[in-house]
Structure formats: C-alpha cells, structure tokens
N, C-alpha and C positions, 0 to 999 in steps of 0.2 A: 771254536768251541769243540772241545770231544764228549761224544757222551758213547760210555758202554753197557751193552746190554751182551749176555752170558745165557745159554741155555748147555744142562747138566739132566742127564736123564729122562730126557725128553721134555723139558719145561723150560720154557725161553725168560730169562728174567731184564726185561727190557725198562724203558726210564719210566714210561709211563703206564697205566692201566689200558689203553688203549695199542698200545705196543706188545700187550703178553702176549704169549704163541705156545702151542704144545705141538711137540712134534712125535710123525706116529713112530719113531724109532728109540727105544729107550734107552740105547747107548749113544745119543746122539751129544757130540761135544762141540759147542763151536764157539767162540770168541768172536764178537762184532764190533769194531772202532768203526766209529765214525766222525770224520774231521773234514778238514777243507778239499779234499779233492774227491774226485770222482774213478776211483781207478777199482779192481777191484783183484783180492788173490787169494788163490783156493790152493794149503797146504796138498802136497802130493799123497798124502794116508787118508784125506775127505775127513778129516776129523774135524780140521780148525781152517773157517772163513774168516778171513779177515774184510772187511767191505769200508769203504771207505765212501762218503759224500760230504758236500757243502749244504751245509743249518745255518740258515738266517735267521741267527739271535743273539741279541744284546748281552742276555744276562746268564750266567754262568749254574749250573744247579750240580746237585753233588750226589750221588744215591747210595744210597747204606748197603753193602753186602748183609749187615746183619738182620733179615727177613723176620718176619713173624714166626714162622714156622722152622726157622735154622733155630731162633730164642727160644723155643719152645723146647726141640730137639738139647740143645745144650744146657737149660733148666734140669730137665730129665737126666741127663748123664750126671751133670756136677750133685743134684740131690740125691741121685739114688747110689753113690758109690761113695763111702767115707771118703777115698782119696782119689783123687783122680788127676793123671799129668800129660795135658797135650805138651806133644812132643814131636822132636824131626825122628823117625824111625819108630821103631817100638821096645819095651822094655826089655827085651830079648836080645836088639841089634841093633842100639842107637846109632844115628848117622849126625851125629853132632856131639861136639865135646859139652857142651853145657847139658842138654837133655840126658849125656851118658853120668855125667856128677849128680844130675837131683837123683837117676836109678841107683846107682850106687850108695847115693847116704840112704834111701828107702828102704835098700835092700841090705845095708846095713845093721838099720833098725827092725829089720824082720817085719814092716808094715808092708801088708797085704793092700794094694793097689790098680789100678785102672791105667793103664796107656791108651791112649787116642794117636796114633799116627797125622800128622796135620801136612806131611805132603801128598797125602791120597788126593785130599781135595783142595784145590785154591776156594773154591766161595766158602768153606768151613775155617782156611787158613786166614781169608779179609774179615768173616764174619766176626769171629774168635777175637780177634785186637779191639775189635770194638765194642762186643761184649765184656772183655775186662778191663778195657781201657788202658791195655797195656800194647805194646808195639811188638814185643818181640817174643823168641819161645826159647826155652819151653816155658810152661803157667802151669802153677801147682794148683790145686782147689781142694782145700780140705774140711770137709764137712758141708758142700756148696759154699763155701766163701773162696775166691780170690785168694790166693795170701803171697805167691810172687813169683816171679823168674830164678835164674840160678843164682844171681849174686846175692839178693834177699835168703831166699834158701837155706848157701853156704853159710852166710852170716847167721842165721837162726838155728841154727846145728851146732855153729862155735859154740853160742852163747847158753843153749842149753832150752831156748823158746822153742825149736823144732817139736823136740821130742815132747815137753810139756803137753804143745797143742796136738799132736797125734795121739798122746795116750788120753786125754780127753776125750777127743775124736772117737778112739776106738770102742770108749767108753758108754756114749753117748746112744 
C-alpha cells in the first residue's frame, strides 16, 4: 500500500487528521511515499524527502488533493474573473501548444482574461482535475462554469457557441 502525504508552505498534508504537521519553515517543500520498504532518501537541494516504510493494511484508501481550502481558493478565482484559463505557462509565454491555441482564439476575440499558471504548483495542478472533473489542461471557465479543454474550445470557435457565450459572459 502507498499512501502520500505533501507539505507546501509550511503545512504537511498527510492521509489522516492525526498525521497533519506545520512546519516552522515556509518554503518548506517535501514529498513523502510511503510503501513497503524501510529505506529512506534525502534529495541534495533538502527540498524533497522522499521516506519510504512498511503499513500493515488490508485496505486500500485514496485521498483528494482537492482540500477544502484549495475549493474554496478556486471558487474564488473562477467567480470573480468572467474568464479564466488554467494553463501550462501563462498568457504571455504558453509552454504548451494547446494552452497557446485557447490564448490565441481569446486574444483573437479581444476577451480580456485570467491565466492561472498550473505548473507552479502540483497540489493546485491534482486539485484542479478534480475540481472539473476533467484530466487534462488547459480548462477554460467562463463565467465560473467549466466549459472545456482545447479541443472543446476549438470546436466552439468553429461553430460560432464560443463567442455567443463570452459575449454573454461579458455581458452579464
């Protein structure tokens, strides 16, 4: 059985309530598997521990990156900005050909928008998939709703629904 627990800015987010931790350093980053062996190895920058043991348990459990307080955080963004595009880079200097085609049809349409960078942080890039229920990026939201990746997008640009729902949007 693996089970991982992740602390990001000083706050350990471990499997259970009784595993949380704050640590007193606020850039502190470290990554913790834990599986069958007992060995243990400490990256050479001290950023990232990886620690490894043996869990006697049966049953398998799964934990959510996406936190009460990541939800709450990403409520906040997708409402308060008409459009908004998590994305690999930012609307400036996408580092992904799909995240650089939704900027491009936006900026097309002269719609004034929101970039979220989503490799700054991984628990924002696990939380994120599972907030829209979508796997992959970039994720459009407009008007706080979901409405899709780049291939949806493209298609909805073709057809003429893109711009319908932004100038709504804009509207609204």
């Amino acid at each position: 059985m693996m089970i991982m627990s992740l602390a990001i800015g000083g706050i350990s987010f471990a499997p259970n309530k009784n595993k949380t931790t704050t640590s007193s350093s606020s850039s502190a980053s470290q990554l913790l598997l834990h599986n069958s062996s007992s060995n243990r190895l400490r990256s050479s920058s001290s950023s990232v521990t990886i620690t490894t043991r043996r869990i006697r348990s049966s049953s398998l459990r799964c934990f959510s990156a996406l936190n009460p307080q990541l939800k709450i955080t990403l409520d906040k963004v997708t409402t308060s900005n008409k459009v908004v595009l998590f994305m690999k880079g930012t609307k400036d200097f996408p580092q992904c050909g799909f995240s650089n085609t939704i900027v491009q049809i936006l900026k097309s349409l002269n719609v004034p928008f929101e970039s979220v960078n989503i490799l700054e942080n991984e628990l924002l890039r696990q939380g994120l998939k599972e907030y829209s229920s979508w796997p992959t990026f970039p994720q459009l939201y407009i008007d706080g709703e979901f409405f899709g990746g780049c291939d949806i997008t493209v298609e909805a640009y073709k057809n003429g629904e893109l711009q319908e729902l932004l100038e709504k949007a804009m509207c609204s």
